[in-house]
C-alpha positions in Angstrom: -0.4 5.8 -27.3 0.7 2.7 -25.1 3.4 2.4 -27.3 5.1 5.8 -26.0 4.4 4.7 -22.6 7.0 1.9 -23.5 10.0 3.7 -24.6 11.9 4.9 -21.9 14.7 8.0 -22.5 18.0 6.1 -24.0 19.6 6.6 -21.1 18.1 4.4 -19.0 18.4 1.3 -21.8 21.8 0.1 -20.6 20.2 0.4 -16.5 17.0 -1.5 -17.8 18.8 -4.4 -19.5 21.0 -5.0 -16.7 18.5 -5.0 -13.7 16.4 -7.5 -15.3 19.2 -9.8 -16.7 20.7 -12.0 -14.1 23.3 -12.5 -16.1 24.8 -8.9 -16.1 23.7 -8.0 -12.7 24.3 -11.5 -11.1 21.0 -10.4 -9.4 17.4 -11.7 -9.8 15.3 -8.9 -8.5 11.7 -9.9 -8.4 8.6 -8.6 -8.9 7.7 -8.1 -5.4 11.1 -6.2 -5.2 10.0 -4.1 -7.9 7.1 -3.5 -6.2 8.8 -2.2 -3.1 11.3 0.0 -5.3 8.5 1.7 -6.0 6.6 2.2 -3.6 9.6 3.4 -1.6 9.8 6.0 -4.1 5.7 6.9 -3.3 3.8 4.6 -6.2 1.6 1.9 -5.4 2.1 -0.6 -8.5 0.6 -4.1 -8.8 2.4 -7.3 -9.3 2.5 -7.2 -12.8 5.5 -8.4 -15.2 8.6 -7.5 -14.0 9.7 -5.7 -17.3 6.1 -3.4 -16.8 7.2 -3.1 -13.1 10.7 -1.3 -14.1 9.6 0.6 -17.0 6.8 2.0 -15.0 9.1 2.6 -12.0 11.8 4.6 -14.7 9.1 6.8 -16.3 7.7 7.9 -12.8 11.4 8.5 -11.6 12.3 10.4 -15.0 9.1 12.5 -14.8 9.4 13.3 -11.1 13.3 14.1 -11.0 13.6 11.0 -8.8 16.5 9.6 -10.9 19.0 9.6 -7.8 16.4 8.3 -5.6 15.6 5.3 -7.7 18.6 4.1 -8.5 19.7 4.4 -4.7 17.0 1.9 -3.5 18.2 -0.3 -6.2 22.1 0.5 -5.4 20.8 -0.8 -1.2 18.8 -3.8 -2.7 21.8 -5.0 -4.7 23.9 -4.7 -1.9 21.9 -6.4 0.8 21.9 -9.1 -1.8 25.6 -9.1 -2.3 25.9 -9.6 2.0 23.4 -12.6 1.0 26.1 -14.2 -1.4 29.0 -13.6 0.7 27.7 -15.4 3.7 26.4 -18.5 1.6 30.3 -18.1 0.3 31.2 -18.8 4.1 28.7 -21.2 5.3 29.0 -23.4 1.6 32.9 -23.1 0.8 31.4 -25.5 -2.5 29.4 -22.5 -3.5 32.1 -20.0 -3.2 33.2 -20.1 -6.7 29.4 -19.0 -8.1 28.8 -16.9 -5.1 32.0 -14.9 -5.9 31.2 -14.8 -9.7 27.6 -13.1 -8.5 29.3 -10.8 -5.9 31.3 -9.6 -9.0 28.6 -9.2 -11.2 26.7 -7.5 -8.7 29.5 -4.8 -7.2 29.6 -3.9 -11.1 26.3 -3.3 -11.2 26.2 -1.2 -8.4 29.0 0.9 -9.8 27.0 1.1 -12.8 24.4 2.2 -10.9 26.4 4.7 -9.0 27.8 6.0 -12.4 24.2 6.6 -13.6 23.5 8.5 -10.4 26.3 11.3 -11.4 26.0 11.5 -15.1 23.4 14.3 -16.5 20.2 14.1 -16.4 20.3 15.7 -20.2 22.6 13.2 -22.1 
């Protein structure tokens, strides 16, 4: 039975992989982060392993037709992050090369994201 808990719908594979690899999203969202996703969408989780923390957050947005919602707190997250990088691009003109690399990984992510919020909830 915990094993169907785990799978999520295929659609939201390619969205799972990419919030939790820092190397796709050039974001490292943490649990507490997690946490607050969440409970912006009206679930109290606890800290818990930040792969748990998604799926959990995924399956309550899938079951409650909170798809949009969900992947809009993530979409504002990712962007307040991206404001992050671009002003330790100004203040650290040495870290401007990896700071842009991240704002780049990130804006894709976002359009990702954004792309995920129009396609059909039925593919």
């Amino acid at each position: 039975m915990k094993q169907g808990r785990d799978v999520l719908p295929p659609a939201y594979e390619g969205v799972e992989n990419h919030l939790l690899a820092l190397f796709y999203s050039g974001v490292y969202i943490t649990n507490a982060e997690f946490v607050q996703v969440g409970k912006d969408l009206g679930i109290e989780l606890p800290m818990k392993d930040r792969t748990a923390l998604l799926k959990h957050i995924m399956r309550y947005a899938h079951e409650n037709d909170l798809k949009p919602k969900m992947l809009q707190g993530f979409i504002s997250l990712i962007r307040k992050r991206i404001e992050s990088y671009e002003t330790l691009a100004q203040n650290f003109p040495e870290a401007a090369g990896v700071a842009k690399e991240w704002i780049r990984k990130a804006n894709a992510t976002v359009l990702l994201l954004q792309r995920e919020m129009r396609s059909s909830p039925y593919e």
